[in-house]
C-alpha positions as CSV (number, residue, x, y, z in Angstrom):
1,X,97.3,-36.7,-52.7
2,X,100.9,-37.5,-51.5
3,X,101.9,-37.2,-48.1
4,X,104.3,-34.3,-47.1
5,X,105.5,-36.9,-44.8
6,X,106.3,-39.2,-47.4
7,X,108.7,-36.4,-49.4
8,X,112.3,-36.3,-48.5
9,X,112.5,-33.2,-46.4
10,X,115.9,-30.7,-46.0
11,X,117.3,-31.8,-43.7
12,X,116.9,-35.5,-43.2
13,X,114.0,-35.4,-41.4
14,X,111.3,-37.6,-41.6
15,X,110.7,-39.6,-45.2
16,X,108.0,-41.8,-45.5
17,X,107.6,-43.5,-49.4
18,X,105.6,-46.3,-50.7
19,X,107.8,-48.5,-52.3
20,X,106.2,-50.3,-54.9
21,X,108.7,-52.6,-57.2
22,X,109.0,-56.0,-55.9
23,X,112.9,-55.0,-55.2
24,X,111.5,-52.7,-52.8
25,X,109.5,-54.4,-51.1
26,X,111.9,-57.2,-50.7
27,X,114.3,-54.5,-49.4
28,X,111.6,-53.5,-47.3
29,X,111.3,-56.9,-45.5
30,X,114.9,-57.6,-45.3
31,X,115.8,-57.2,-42.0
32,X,119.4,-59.2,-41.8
33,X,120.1,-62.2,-40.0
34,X,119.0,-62.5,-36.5
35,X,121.1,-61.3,-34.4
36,X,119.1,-62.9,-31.4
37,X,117.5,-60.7,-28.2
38,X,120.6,-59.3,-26.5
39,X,120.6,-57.3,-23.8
40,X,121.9,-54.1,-25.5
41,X,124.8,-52.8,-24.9
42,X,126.3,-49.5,-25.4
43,X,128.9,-48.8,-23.0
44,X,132.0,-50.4,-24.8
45,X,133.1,-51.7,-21.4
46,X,135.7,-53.8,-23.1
47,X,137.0,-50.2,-24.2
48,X,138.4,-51.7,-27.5
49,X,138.5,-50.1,-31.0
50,X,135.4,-51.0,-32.4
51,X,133.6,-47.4,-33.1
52,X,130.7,-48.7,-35.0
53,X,127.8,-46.8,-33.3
54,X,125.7,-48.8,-30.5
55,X,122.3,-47.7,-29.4
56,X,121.2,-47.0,-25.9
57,X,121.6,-50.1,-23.4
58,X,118.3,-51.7,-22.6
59,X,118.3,-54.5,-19.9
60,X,116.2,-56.8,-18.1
61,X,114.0,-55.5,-15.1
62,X,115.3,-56.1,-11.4
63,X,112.1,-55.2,-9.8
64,X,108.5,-56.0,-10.8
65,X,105.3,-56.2,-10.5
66,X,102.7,-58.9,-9.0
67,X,102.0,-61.1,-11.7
68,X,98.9,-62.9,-12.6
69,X,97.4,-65.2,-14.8
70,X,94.5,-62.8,-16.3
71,X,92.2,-65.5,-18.2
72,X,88.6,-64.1,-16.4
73,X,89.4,-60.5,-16.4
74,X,90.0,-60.8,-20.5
75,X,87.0,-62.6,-20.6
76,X,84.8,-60.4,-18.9
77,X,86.1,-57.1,-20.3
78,X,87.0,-58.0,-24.1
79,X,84.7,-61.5,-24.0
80,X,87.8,-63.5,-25.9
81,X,90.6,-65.6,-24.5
82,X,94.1,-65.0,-24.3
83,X,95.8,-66.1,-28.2
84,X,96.9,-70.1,-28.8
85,X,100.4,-69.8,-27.9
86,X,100.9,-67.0,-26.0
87,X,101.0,-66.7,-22.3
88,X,99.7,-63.9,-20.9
89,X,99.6,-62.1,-17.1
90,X,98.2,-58.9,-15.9
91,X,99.0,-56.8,-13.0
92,X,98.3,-53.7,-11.2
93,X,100.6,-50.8,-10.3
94,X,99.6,-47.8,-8.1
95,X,100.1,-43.9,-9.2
96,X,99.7,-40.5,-7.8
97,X,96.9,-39.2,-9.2
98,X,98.4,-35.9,-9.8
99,X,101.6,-36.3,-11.2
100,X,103.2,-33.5,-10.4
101,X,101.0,-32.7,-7.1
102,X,101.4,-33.1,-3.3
103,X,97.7,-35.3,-3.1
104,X,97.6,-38.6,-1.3
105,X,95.0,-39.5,-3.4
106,X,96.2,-42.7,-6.3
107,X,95.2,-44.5,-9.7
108,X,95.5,-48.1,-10.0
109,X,96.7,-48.4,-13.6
110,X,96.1,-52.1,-15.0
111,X,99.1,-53.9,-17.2
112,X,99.3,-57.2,-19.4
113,X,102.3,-59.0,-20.3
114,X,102.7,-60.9,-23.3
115,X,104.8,-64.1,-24.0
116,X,105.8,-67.2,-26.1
117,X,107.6,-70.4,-24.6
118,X,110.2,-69.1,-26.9
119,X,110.6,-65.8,-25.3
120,X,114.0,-65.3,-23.9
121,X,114.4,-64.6,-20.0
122,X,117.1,-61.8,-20.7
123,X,115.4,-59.8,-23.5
124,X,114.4,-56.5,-22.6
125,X,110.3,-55.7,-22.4
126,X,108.7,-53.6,-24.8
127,X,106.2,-51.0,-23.7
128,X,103.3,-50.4,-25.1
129,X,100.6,-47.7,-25.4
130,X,97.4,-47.1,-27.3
131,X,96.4,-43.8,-25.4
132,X,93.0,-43.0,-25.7
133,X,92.4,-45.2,-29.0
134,X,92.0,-48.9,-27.3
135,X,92.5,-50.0,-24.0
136,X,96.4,-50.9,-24.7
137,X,95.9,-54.5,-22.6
138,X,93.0,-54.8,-26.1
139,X,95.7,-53.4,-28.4
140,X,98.1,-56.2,-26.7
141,X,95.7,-59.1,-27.5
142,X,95.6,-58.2,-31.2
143,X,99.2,-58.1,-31.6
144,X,99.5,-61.3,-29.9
145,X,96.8,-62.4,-32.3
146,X,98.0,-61.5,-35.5
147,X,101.1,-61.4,-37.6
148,X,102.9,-59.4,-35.3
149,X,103.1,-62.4,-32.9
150,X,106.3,-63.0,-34.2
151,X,108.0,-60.3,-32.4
152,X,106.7,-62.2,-28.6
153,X,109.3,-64.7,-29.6
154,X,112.0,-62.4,-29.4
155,X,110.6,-59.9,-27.0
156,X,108.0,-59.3,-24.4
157,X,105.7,-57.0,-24.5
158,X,104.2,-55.0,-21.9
159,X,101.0,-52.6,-22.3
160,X,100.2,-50.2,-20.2
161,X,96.5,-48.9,-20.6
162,X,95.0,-45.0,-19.9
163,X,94.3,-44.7,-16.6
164,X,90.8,-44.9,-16.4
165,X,90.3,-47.9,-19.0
166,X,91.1,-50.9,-19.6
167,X,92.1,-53.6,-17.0
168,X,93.1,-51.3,-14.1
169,X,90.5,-48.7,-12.4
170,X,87.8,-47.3,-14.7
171,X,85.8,-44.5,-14.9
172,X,82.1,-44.6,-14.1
173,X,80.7,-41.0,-14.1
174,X,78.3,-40.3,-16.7
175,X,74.3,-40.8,-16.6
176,X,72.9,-43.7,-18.4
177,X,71.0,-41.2,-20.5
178,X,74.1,-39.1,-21.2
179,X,76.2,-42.0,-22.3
180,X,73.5,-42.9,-24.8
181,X,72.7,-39.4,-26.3
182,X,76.7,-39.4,-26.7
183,X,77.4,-42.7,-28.1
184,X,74.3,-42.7,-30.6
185,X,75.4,-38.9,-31.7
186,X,71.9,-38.1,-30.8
187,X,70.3,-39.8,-34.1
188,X,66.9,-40.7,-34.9
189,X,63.6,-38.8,-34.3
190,X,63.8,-36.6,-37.4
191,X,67.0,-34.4,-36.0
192,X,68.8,-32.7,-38.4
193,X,72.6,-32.0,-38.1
194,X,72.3,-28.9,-36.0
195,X,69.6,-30.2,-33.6
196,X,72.0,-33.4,-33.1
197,X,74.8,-31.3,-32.8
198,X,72.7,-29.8,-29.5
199,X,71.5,-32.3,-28.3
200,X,75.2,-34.1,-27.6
201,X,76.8,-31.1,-26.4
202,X,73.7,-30.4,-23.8
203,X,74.4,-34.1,-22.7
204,X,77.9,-33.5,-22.8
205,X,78.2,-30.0,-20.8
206,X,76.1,-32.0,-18.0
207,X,78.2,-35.0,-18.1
208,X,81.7,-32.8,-17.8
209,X,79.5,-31.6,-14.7
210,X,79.1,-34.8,-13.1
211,X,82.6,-36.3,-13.9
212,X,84.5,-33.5,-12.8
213,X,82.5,-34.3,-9.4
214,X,83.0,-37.4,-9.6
215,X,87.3,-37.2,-10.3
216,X,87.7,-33.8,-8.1
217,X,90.1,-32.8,-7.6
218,X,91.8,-34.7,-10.0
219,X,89.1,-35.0,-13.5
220,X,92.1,-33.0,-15.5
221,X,94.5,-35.7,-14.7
222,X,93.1,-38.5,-17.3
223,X,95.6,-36.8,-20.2
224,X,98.7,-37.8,-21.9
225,X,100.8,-36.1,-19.7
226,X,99.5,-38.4,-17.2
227,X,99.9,-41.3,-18.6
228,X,103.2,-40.6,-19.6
229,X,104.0,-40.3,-16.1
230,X,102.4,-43.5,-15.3
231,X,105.1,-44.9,-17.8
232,X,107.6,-43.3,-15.7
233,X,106.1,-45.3,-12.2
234,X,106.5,-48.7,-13.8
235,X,110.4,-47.7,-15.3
236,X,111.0,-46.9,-11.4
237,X,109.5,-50.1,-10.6
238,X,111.7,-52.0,-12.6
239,X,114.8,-50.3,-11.6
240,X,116.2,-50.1,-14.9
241,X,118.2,-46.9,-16.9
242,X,115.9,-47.1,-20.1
243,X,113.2,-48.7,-21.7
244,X,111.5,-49.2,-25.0
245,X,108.2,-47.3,-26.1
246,X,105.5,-48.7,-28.7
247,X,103.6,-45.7,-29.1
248,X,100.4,-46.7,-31.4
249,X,97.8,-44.3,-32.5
250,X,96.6,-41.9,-29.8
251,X,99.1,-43.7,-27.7
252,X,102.3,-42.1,-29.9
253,X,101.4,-39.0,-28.2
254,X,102.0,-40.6,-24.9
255,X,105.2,-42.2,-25.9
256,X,106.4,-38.2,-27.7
257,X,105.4,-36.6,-24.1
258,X,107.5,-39.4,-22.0
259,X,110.2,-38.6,-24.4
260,X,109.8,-34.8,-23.7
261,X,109.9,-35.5,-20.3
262,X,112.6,-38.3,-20.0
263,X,114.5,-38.6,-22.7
264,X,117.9,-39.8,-20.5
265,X,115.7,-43.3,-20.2
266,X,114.4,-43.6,-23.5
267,X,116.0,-46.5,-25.1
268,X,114.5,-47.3,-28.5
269,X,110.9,-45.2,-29.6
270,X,108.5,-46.5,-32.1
271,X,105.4,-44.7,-33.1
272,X,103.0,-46.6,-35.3
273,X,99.9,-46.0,-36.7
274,X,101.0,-42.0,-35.1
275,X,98.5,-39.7,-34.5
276,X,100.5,-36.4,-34.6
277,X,101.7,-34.3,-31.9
278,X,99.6,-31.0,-29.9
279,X,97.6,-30.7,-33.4
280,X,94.4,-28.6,-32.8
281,X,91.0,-30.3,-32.7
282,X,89.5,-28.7,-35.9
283,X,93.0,-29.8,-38.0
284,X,93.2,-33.2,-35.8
285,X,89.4,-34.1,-37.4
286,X,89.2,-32.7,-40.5
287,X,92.2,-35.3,-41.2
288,X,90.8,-38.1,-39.5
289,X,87.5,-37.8,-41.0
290,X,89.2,-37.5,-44.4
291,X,91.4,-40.7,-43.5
292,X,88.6,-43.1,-42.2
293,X,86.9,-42.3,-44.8
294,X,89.8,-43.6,-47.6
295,X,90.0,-46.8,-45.1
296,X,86.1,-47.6,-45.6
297,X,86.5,-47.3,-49.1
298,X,89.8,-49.7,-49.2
299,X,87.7,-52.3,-46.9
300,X,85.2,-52.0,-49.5
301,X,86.9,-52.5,-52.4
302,X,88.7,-55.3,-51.1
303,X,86.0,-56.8,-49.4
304,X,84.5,-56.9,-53.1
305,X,87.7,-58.1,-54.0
306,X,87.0,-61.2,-51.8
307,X,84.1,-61.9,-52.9
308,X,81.5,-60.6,-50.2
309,X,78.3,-59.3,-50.0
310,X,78.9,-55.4,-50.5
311,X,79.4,-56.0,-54.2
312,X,81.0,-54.0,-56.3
313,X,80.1,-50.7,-54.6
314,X,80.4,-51.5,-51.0
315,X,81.0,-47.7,-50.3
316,X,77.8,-46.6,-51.8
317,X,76.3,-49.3,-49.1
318,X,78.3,-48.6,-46.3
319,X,76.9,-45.0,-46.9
320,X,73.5,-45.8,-47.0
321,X,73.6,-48.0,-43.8
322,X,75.5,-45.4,-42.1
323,X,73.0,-42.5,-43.3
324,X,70.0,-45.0,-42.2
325,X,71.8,-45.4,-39.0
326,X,71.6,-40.8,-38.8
327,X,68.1,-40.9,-39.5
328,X,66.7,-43.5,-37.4
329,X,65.8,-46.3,-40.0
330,X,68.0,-48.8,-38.4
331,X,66.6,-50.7,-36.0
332,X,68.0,-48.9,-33.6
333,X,71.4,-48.3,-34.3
334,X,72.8,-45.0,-35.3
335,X,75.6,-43.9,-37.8
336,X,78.0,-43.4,-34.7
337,X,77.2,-46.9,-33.7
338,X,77.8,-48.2,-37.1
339,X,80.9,-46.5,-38.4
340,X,82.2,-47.2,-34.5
341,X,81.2,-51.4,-35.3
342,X,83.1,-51.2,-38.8
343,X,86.1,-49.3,-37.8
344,X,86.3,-51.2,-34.7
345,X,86.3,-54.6,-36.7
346,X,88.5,-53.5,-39.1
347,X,91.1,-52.5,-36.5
348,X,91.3,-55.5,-34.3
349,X,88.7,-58.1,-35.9
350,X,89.5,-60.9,-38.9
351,X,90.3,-59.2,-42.0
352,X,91.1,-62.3,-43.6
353,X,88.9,-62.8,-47.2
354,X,86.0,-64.9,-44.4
355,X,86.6,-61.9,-42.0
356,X,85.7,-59.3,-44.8
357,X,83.2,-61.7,-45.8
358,X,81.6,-61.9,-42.7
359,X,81.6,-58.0,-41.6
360,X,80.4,-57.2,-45.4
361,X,77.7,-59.7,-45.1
362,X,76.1,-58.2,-41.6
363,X,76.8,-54.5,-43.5
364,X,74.4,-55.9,-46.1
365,X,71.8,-57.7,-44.2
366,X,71.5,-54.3,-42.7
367,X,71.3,-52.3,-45.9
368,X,68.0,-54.8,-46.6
369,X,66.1,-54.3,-42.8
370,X,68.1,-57.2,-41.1
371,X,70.5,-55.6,-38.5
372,X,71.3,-58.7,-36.4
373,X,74.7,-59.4,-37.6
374,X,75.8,-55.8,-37.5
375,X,74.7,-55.2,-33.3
376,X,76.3,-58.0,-32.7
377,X,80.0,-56.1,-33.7
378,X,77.9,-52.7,-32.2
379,X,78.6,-54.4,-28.9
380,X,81.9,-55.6,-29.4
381,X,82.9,-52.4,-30.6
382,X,81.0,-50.3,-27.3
383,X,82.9,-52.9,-24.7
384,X,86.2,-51.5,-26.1
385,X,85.2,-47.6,-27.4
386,X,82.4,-46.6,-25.3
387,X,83.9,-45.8,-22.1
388,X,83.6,-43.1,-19.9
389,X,87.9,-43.3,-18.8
390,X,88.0,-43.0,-22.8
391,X,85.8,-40.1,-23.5
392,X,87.2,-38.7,-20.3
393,X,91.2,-38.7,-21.6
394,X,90.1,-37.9,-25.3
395,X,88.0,-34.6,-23.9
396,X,91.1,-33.6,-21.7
397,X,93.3,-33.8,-24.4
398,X,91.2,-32.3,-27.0
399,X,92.4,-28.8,-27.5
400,X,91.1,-25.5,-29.7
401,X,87.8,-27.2,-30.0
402,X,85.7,-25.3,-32.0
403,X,82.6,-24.0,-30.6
404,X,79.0,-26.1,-31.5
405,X,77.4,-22.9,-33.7
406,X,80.7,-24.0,-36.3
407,X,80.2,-27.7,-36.3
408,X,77.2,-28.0,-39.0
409,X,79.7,-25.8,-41.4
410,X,82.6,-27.7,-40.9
411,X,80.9,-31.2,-41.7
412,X,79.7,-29.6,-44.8
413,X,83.2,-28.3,-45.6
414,X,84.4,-32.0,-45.5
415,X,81.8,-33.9,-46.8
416,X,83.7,-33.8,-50.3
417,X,86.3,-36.2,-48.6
418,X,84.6,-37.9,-46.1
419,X,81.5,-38.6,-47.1
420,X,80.3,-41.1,-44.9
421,X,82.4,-40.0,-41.6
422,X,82.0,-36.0,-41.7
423,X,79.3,-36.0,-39.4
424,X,80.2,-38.3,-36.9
425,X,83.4,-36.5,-36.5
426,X,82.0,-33.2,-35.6
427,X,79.6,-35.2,-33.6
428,X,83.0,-36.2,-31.7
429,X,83.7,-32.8,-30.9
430,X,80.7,-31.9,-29.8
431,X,80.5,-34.5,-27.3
432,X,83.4,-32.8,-25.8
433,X,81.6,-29.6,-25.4
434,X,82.2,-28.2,-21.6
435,X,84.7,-30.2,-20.7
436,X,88.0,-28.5,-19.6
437,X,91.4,-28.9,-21.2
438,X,94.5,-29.3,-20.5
439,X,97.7,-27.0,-20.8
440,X,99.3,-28.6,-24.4
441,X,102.6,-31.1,-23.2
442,X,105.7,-30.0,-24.1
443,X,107.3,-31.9,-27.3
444,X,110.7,-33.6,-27.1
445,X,113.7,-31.1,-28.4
446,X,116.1,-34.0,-28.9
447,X,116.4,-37.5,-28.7
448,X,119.3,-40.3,-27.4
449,X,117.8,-42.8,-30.2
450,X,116.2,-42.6,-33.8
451,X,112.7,-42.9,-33.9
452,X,111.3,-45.9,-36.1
453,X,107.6,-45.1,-37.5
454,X,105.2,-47.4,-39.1
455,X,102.8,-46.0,-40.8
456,X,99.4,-48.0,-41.7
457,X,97.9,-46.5,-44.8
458,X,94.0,-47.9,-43.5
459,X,94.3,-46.7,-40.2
460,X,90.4,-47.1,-39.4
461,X,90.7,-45.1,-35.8
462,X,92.7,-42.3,-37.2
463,X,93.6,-42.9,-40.9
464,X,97.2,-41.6,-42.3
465,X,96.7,-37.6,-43.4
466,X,97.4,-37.1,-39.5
467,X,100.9,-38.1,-39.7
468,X,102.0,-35.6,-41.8
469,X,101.6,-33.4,-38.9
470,X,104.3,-35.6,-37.1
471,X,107.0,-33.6,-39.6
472,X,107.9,-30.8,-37.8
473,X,107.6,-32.4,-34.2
474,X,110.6,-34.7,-35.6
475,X,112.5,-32.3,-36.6
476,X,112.8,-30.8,-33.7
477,X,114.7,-33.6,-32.5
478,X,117.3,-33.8,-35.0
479,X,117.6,-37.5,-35.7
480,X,117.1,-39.5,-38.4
481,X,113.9,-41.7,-38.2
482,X,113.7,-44.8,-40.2
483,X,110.4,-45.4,-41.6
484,X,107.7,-48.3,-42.8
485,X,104.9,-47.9,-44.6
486,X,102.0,-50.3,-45.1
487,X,99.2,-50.9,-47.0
488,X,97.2,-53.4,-45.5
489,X,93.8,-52.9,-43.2
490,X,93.9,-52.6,-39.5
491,X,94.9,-51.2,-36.4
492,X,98.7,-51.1,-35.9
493,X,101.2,-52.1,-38.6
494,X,102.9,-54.0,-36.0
495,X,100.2,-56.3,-34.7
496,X,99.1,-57.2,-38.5
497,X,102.9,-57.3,-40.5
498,X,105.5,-60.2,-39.9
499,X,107.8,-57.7,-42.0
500,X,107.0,-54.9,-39.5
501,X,108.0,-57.0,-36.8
502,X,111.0,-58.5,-37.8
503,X,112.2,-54.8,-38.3
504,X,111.0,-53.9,-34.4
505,X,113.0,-56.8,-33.5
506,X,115.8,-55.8,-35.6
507,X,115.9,-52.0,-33.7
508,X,115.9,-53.7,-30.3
509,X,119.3,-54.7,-31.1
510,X,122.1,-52.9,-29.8
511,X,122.9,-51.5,-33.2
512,X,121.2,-48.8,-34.8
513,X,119.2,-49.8,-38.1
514,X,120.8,-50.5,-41.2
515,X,119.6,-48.5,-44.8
516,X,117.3,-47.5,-46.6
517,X,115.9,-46.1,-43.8
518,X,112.5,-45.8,-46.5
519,X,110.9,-49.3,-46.1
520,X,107.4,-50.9,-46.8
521,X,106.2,-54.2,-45.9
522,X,103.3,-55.7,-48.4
523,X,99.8,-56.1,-47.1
């Protein structure tokens, strides 16, 4: 089905196109020469004659933060080391806890900063922001991991996770019973869909009960709008006019709401891998559901491709090991778990031919009574996903939910496209039940800068039909986005393409970006 965000729309608007002659895609990747970091500059100061159009200025912060070297705190929360090459440091910056409120009371929101010993001293950071997805520091390490390296020679990059998660205060307010009963979707012990369906949203009115004791007065303040304010305390910090967002997945909403609510210092926006904007829970899942569930069947085929253990119908495994997982016959692990290890693997993990290899061989080993190899990414895939800052934030910002009685009809209703991933999606929305919600943030009405957008069409977290939803939201803005798509597997276009990231380094630039402003970058 093609995207309506991939047609060319009245008014210039959004146009995202796969590209598929070679001529394309070379056109795709051609970025021009380098034009090195610069400090941008848009000012004309010289006041001459040259008219060609500049983007907003970006410069070099003259405040910051307390930088340091972060080696044990990656360790013990993502259990990997920093990347070979790169230099990274954390730090921790201090926020109201209400935004907009007259409380003392403050967040300590944790921040990484990436580097290569090519990075030049006056380039301007880049932030970024995975929302609710991945803790952003995470989402940071797999950029600096993959192909998007590239980009750290030119530019650092700065992530700044939820509150809540990742490497600066977390959340800790859910029973040990409740967290399981929500992160194993209640499978197991003969439950059918509806008795599942009950059990997670008992566990989950109860644990809204206890975290909004434990956060009051403030458990409504883990949202987007908060964190886009966070964004706003670190700009201050830095004492500079306007900086650079990397909005990816659930974190382009972040990036869209600081754009609402500051659009004098946005200097360059970049939404990959978006999410879509205010869209209603029952819309939002449907199309994630629909969209994980073309991503598991790409990994499969191209894991048979490579020669793994799935065969040649790894999607008719993958289903059985994820409906073993709903009924209990997996040692232990339930579809939730197993969908969460996959997609989570997928996003940030190896998907080289020996990383597809190696994931399709623990799927496998499952499928035949052996589940080893697949708890091992089960845990991986918790220390990252299974938060209670993460279920927290996505709860908050989880609007029009619809009520549990509707659930069991709704995954019915989309188990002819998503097969595998229809019930742990309304599973999702049921662990949400009782929680409060916040009012919907406002979207930008304009913009100083074109947005660029990369769109990934395996997005495992959130998969691509969501994006179409971005349309409108654009258009309210009335600029004239550039976009990139990508076919490849993973979590980001940016983290995993070279091509995507020569084009980010390209839009740094004080110029704005050159046609066709349709691009892909090969897989």
């Amino acid at each position: 089905m093609p995207s309506t965000l991939r047609a060319r729309l009245a008014a210039s608007v959004l146009t995202v196109t796969a590209l598929t002659t070679v001529g394309a895609l070379t056109a795709g990747c051609s970025v021009g020469p380098d034009t090195g970091p610069n400090i941008v500059r848009g000012d004309n100061p010289g006041g001459d004659q040259d008219t060609a159009p500049r983007q907003p200025e970006l410069s070099v912060p003259t405040g910051d933060l307390n930088w340091r070297s972060c080696d044990s705190a990656i360790s013990k929360a993502y259990d990997m080391a920093a990347p070979s090459g790169v230099t990274v440091v954390c730090a921790r910056y201090d926020v109201p806890a209400d935004p907009g409120g007259s409380s003392d009371d403050s967040i300590s929101i944790g921040v990484m900063k990436a580097t290569t010993k090519t990075t030049p001293a006056d380039a301007p950071p880049l932030v970024l922001t995975s929302g609710t997805d991945l803790p952003s520091s995470r989402t940071l390490l797999a950029l600096a991991s993959g192909d998007g390296k590239v980009l750290l020679d030119r530019q650092p990059v700065v992530a700044v996770d939820f509150r809540g998660t990742g490497l600066g205060a977390t959340v800790d307010c859910l029973s040990s019973a409740q967290r399981t009963v929500i992160g194993s979707g209640a499978a197991g012990d003969g439950r059918d869909l509806d008795a599942r369906i009950t059990a997670v949203g008992t566990a989950a009115r109860a644990g809204a009960d206890l975290c909004s004791d434990a956060l009051s007065p403030n458990q409504l303040n883990y949202s987007i709008d908060a964190a886009a304010a966070d964004i706003e305390g670190l700009r201050s910090r830095w004492n500079v006019d306007r900086i650079a967002l990397l909005g990816i997945g659930d974190g382009s909403s972040v990036a869209l709401r600081y754009a609402a609510a500051h659009d004098d210092h946005v200097g360059r926006l970049i939404l990959d891998s978006p999410t879509g904007y205010n869209v209603a829970a029952r819309e939002q899942t449907a199309a994630r559901a629909r969209g994980v569930q073309k991503t598991l069947t790409t990994f499969a085929q191209r894991c048979a491709g490579a020669g793994c253990a799935l065969g040649s119908d790894g999607a008719a495994m993958l289903t059985r090991v994820i409906g073993a997982g709903a009924s209990g016959d997996l040692g232990g692990i339930s579809d939730v778990e197993v969908l969460d290890a996959v997609t989570t693997a997928i996003a940030v993990g190896d998907m080289s031919p020996d990383g597809m290899r190696k994931l399709g061989t623990a799927i496998a080993n499952a499928d035949h009574g052996d589940t080893s190899a697949l708890k091992t990414y089960v845990t991986a895939a918790a220390a990252v996903r299974g938060s209670d800052g993460r279920l927290v934030g996505r709860c908050n910002d989880l609007r029009g939910r619809p009520g549990l009685q509707e659930l069991s009809g709704l995954a019915e209703d989309w188990s002819d496209d998503a097969r595998a991933t229809a019930t742990t999606a309304v599973l999702q929305i049921a662990a949400c039940d009782g929680w409060g919600g916040t009012d919907a943030p406002g979207a930008p009405d304009g913009l100083p800068v074109d947005p660029l957008v990369l769109v990934g069409d395996n997005d495992p977290f959130n998969g691509a039909d969501i994006v179409d939803t971005l349309t409108a939201t654009l258009a309210g803005t009335k600029t004239n986005p550039t976009s990139v798509t990508w076919d490849g597997l993973g979590f980001s276009v940016l983290a995993h393409s070279g091509c995507a990231a020569d084009i980010v380094r390209d839009y740094m630039g004080d110029a704005p970006l050159a046609a066709p402003t349709q691009r892909s970058c090969p897989a």
